[in-house]
C-alpha positions, 0 to 999 in steps of 0.5 A, spaced: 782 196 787 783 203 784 786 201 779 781 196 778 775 200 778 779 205 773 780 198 769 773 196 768 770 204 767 775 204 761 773 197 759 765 200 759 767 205 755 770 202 749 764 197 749 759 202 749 762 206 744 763 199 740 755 198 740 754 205 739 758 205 732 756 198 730 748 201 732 749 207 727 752 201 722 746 198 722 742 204 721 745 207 715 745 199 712 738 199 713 737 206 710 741 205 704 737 197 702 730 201 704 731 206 698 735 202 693 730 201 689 731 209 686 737 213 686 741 213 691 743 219 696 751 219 694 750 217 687 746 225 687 751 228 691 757 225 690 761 222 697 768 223 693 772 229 694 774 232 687 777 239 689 783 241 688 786 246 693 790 251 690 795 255 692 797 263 691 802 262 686 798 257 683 793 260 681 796 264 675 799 258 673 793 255 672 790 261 668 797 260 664 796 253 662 788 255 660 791 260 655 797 254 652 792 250 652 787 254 647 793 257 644 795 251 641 788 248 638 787 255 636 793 256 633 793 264 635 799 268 639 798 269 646 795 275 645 789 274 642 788 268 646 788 272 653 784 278 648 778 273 646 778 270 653 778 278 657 772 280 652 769 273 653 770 274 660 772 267 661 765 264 660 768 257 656 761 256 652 762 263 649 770 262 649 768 256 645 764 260 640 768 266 639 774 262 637 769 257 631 766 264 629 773 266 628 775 260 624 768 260 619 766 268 619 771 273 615 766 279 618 767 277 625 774 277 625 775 283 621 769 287 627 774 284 632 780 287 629 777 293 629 775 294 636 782 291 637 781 284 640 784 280 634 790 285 634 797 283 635 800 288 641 807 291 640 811 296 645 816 301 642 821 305 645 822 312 642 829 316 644 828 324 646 821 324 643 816 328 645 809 326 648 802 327 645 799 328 652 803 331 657 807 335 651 814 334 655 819 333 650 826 330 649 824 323 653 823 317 653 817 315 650 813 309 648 809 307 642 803 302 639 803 300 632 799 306 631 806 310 633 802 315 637 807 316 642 807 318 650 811 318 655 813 313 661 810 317 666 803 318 662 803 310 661 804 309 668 798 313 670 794 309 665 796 303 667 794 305 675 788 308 672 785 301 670 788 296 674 785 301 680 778 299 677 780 292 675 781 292 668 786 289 665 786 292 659 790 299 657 788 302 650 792 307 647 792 313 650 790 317 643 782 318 642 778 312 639 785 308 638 784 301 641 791 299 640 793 295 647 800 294 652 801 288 651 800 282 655 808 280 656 809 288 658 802 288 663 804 282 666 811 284 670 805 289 675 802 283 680 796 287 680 795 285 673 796 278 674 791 279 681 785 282 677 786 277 671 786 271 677 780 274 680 776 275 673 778 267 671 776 265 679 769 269 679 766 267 671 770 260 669 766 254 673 772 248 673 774 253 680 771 254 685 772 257 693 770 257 700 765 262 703 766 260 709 768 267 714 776 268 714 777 261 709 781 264 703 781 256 700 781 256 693 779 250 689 780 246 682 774 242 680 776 236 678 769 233 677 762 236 679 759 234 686 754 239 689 757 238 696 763 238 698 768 239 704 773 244 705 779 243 709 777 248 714 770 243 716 765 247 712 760 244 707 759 247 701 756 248 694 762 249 689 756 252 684 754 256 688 759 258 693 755 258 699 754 253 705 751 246 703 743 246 701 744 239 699 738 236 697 736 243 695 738 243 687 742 249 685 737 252 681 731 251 686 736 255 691 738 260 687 731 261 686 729 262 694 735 266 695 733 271 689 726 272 691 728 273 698 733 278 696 727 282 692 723 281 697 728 284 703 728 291 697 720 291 697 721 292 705 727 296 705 724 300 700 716 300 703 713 297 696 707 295 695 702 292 690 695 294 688 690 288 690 686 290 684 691 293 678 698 289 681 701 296 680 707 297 684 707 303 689 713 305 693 711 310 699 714 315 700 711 318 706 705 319 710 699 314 713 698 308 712 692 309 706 694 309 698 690 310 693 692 308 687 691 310 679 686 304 678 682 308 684 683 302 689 685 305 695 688 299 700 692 298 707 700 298 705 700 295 711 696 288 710 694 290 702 687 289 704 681 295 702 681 301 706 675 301 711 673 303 717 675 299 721 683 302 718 680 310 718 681 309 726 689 309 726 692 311 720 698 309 722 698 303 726 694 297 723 689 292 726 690 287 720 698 286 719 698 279 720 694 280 713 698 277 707 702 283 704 708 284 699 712 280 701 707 275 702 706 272 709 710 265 708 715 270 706 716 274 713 714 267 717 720 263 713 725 269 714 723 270 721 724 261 722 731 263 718 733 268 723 731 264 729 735 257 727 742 262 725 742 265 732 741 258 735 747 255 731 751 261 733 749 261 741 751 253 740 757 254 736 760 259 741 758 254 747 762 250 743 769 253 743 767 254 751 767 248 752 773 245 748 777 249 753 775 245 758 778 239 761 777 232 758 772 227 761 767 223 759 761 227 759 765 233 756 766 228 751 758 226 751 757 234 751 761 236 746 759 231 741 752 232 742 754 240 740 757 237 734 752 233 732 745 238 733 749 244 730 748 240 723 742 238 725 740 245 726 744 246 719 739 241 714 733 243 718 734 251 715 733 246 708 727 243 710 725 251 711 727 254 705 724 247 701 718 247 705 718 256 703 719 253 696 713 249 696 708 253 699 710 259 695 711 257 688 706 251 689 701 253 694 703 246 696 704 244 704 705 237 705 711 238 708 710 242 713 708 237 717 715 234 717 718 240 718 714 241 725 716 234 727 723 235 726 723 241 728 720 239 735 725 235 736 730 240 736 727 243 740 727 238 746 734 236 743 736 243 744 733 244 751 736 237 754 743 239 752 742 247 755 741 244 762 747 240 762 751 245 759 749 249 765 753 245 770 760 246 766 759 253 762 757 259 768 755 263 760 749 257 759 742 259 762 737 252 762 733 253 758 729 250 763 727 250 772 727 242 770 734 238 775 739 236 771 739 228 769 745 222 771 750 221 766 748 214 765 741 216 763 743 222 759 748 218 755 743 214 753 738 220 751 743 223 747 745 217 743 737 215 742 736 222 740 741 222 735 740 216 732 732 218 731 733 225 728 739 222 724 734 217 721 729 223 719 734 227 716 736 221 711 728 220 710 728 228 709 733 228 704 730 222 701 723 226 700 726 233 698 730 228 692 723 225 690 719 231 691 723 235 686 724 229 681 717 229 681 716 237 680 721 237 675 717 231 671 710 235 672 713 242 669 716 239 663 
């Protein structure tokens, strides 16, 4: 009878997981024929993996067939081709120049010979000789073409020098001599190789890595997408290297995240502008009130004109709550930010917990509503940062109303899954007094829930997509 009962429970289980994919089949489908007249999600974001991961001994390999490679278009020596790439800083489109400038102007390349760029290197050895700089005679020392000769130990302190500072270049040691250590001389130090590596990985977009915390990945692009997933899990902009903004293009964020950074300094550094002349004042100390060259004295606090009502605490302001540089959505949106990185914390934490439980059906329902509200907590701080971009920029808040809604719905997810994890997990508080659900009806909630926010994340994405197309379009 046991084995009966276990039989059938099995059986159920395999038929509600069947329904459930088939549900979430069917959804997708529907989404996908409901916006196909405008582009498509995936053809925006490119679904492809096209990364390469590269392994440590790889990458200056990859920097070595970079200089082959344009050494023989170029037709130039190894030394000059990594010469123009360094003073290029390994910028393709500037590299690219260079090298045409070079073909079609005498002047250029004869300027570039003078600061030692197109030069060829060669290293001299000099039996019991003396060094210019230390003054040691009958030694071993090392010239340039230009013959000024130094010592080993001199060079060798030169090369520490630079490459301490992440240079990979040691002039000649004589003033205003703009000889170079040859390329093939330099290479036997690994520092060397590591800071040519770094410079090629940070300027050279054809490589990209992850920002994920501890992840080392590093990745060859073989085609642009602007999301993409590293073997660690984590979802990222290969452009920007930071966590996935997708459907947020990368120019639109990096504007946020510029003005975001500007606005933490004006903080950090209590700046404020004058409400009449736009001056810009940094308060060094004293009260709340600023008088400004204009003759305007204002509130630092909430950038209103001084009064009466102020002159009652000169350092606690009843106004705050007023706009002030930053600007109020500013503070707000960072206040949104931080709550929605500390929930996705606290859920990942419960996470791993919970993956050190045992396995059973309702740890499995636990873990997968974890799994599947922590992304949602990830894209709703992208309709946040739009939303932001929206209002700030455009004074535009028709999508603020959509934010809330999901946002709301969030929430309820958030306080449904803490209940039921306080049964299994003595770290969770409920989030609520309410008492806990069966497992059949919570099942149920669960998968609905998924369902309903999986479909507003699609609509939302969809209408981020639209809303930027149609800001692009006015501006132009």
């Amino acid at each position: 009878m046991g084995q009966a009962c276990g039989k059938n429970h099995i059986h159920e289980r395999a038929e509600s997981i069947h329904y459930e994919k088939k549900i979430i089949r069917s959804v997708k489908a529907e989404i996908r024929s409901k916006y196909s007249k405008t582009q498509s999600i995936k053809q925006v974001c490119g679904r492809k993996e096209y990364l390469t991961l590269l392994m440590q001994p790889e990458l200056y390999q990859e920097l070595q067939t970079k200089l082959a490679s344009e050494q023989d278009i170029s037709k130039e020596s190894i030394q000059i081709v990594l010469n123009i790439f360094i003073y290029c800083n390994f910028k393709g489109e500037k590299i690219k120049n260079c090298f045409n400038l070079l073909n079609t102007n005498n002047d250029y390349k004869e300027d570039l010979k003078l600061i030692g760029i197109y030069r060829e290197s060669s290293l001299k050895c000099h039996k019991n000789d003396s060094c210019l700089l230390c003054l040691s005679e009958n030694i071993e020392c090392y010239s340039l073409r230009c013959s000024h000769k130094f010592c080993k130990d001199c060079w060798d302190q030169m090369i520490e020098i630079q490459l301490s500072n992440f240079i990979p270049i040691v002039k000649c040691l004589e003033y205003q001599c703009f000889e170079r250590l040859p390329h093939l001389y330099l290479e036997q130090n690994s520092s060397y190789k590591e800071i040519l590596v770094k410079r090629m990985l940070d300027n050279d977009r054809n490589f990209t890595w992850c920002p994920g915390f501890s992840c080392q990945n590093i990745y060859k692009l073989e085609q642009f997408s602007q999301k993409q997933k590293c073997h660690c899990g984590l979802k990222f902009c290969p452009s920007c290297k930071t966590e996935n903004h997708y459907p947020i293009t990368c120019h639109i964020f990096n504007e946020i995240t510029q003005f975001k950074e500007a606005n933490q300094s004006w903080i950090s550094l209590d700046i404020s502008a004058c409400p009449n002349c736009k001056r810009y004042i940094q308060k060094i100390q004293g009260c709340m009130q600023i008088s400004c060259v204009c003759g305007n004295d204002f509130c630092v606090k909430c950038s209103l004109p001084w009064s009466p009502d102020h002159g009652q605490d000169f350092y606690n302001c009843p106004f705050a709550a007023h706009n002030k540089n930053p600007s109020q959505i500013m503070n707000q949106m960072c206040q949104n930010e931080s709550a929605i990185s500390r929930i996705i914390f606290e859920l990942e934490y419960y996470q791993r917990l919970l993956n050190q439980q045992n396995h059973n059906d309702y740890t499995h329902i636990l873990r997968r509503g974890l799994n599947n509200l922590i992304k949602f907590k990830k894209f709703e701080k992208i309709v946040l940062y739009y939303t932001y971009y929206l209002n700030e920029k455009f004074g535009d808040n028709g999508f603020d109303h959509s934010y809330e809604k999901y946002s709301q719905e969030l929430k309820y997810y958030y306080r449904i899954l803490l209940n039921q994890l306080s049964s299994v997990l003595e770290e969770v508080q409920k989030a609520e007094k309410n008492e806990m659900i069966e497992f059949n009806i919570f099942q149920n909630l669960v998968f609905q829930m998924d369902l309903n926010l999986y479909t507003q994340k699609q609509c939302l994405k969809k209408q981020i997509i639209e809303n930027q197309q149609e800001k692009q379009q006015n501006i132009h």
